[in-house]
N, C-alpha and C positions, 0 to 999 in steps of 0.2 A: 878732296879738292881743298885749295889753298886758301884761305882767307887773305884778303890780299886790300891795301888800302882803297883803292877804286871800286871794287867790291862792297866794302863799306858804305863807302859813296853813295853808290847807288842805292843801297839800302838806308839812309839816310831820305834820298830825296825821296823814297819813294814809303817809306813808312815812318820817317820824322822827320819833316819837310820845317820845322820847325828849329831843329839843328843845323843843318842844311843852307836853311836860307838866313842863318845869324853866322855863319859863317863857320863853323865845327869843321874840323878836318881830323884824319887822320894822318898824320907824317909816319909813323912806323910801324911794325907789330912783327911781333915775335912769337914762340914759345913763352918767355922770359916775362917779356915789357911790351907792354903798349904807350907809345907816343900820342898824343891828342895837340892840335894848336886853335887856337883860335885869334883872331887880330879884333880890337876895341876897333870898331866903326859904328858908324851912325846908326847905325839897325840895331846895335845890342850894346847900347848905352844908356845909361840911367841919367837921370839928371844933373847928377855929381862929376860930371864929365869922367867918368870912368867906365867900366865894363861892367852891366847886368851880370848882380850874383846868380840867376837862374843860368846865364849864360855860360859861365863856368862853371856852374854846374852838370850843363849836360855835357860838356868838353871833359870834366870829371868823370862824370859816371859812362861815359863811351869808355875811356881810357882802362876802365874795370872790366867794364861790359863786353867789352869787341876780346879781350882776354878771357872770359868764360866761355863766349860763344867760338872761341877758336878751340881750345881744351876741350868740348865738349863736342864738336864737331870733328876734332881728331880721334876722341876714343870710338866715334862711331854710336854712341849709344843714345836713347831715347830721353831726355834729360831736360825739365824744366827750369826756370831760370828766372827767378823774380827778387826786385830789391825790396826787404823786409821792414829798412831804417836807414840812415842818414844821418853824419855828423857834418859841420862845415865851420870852420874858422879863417878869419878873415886878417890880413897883417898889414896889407898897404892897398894904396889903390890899382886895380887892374888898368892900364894903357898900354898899347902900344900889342907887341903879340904876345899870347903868355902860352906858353906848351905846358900840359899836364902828366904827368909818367904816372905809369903804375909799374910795379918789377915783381910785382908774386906769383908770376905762371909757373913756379917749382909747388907753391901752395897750392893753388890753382887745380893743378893736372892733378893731384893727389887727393884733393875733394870729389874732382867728377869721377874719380874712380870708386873711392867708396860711396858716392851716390848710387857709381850703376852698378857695383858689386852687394851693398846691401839695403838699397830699395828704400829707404828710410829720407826724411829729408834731412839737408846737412846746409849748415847754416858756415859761413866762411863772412871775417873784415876785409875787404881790400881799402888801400889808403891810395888814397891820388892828390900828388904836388903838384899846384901850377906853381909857375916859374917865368919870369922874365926874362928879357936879355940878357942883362946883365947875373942871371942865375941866383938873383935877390926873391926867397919864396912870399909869394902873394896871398896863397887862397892854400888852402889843404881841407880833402875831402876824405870822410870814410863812408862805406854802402855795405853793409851789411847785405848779402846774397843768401839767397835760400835758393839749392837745390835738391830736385826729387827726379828721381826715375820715373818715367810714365808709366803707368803699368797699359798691359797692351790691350785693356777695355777702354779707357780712358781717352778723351779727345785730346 
């Protein structure tokens, strides 16, 4: 089955209602790239009248995230999935909407296979741009992922 952005969504609202309700969207998802947007409103603003860094940060780390958990729900296999570390650098102020890309699903698809091919765990960077309108970058994130095969005693 498809991963698909309403999909998302729903998993959002319903196990991080915290993204959800700051306003985190998914625009796109591919194999390739995952699309992330989120729009600076009054919920997920800081006092700087711009955009809460954690706020782009979960719009970040989905943009990674929703790309692992697609790859790894396309190989079929038993595969856990947790972020190890975190980089984030900051260039201007976040307003207005900032969309965040990731584009390593060729990385991606090629880690959860040697995950579920030799059971070990396997550490991958993914890097996520936000972006404004005008395609001026604002925020860039890397998340370090650690996956492992479940082994089939294991919860």
């Amino acid at each position: 089955m498809k991963l698909t952005p309403r999909k998302i969504h729903l998993f959002l609202l319903w196990k991080l209602p915290s993204a959800f309700f700051t306003g985190v969207r998914v625009r796109e998802i591919s194999s390739s790239s995952c699309v992330t947007t989120v729009k600076h409103r009054w919920i997920n603003q800081n006092p700087f009248r711009s955009m809460f860094w954690a706020v782009q940060g979960m719009a970040a780390e989905l943009s990674t995230g929703a790309l692992v958990m697609n790859a790894i729900r396309e190989s079929g296999a038993d595969i856990s999935m947790l972020v190890t570390g975190n980089k984030a650098e900051y260039f201007k102020k976040a307003r207005g909407r900032i969309d965040f890309e990731c584009r390593q699903g060729a990385e991606i698809i090629s880690m959860v296979e040697k995950a579920k091919n030799f059971g070990g765990a396997e550490t991958i960077i993914l890097i996520s741009e936000g972006r404004d309108k005008v395609g001026a970058l604002v925020s860039r994130f890397e998340f370090e992922w650690s996956l492992k095969a479940r082994n089939k005693n294991e919860g």
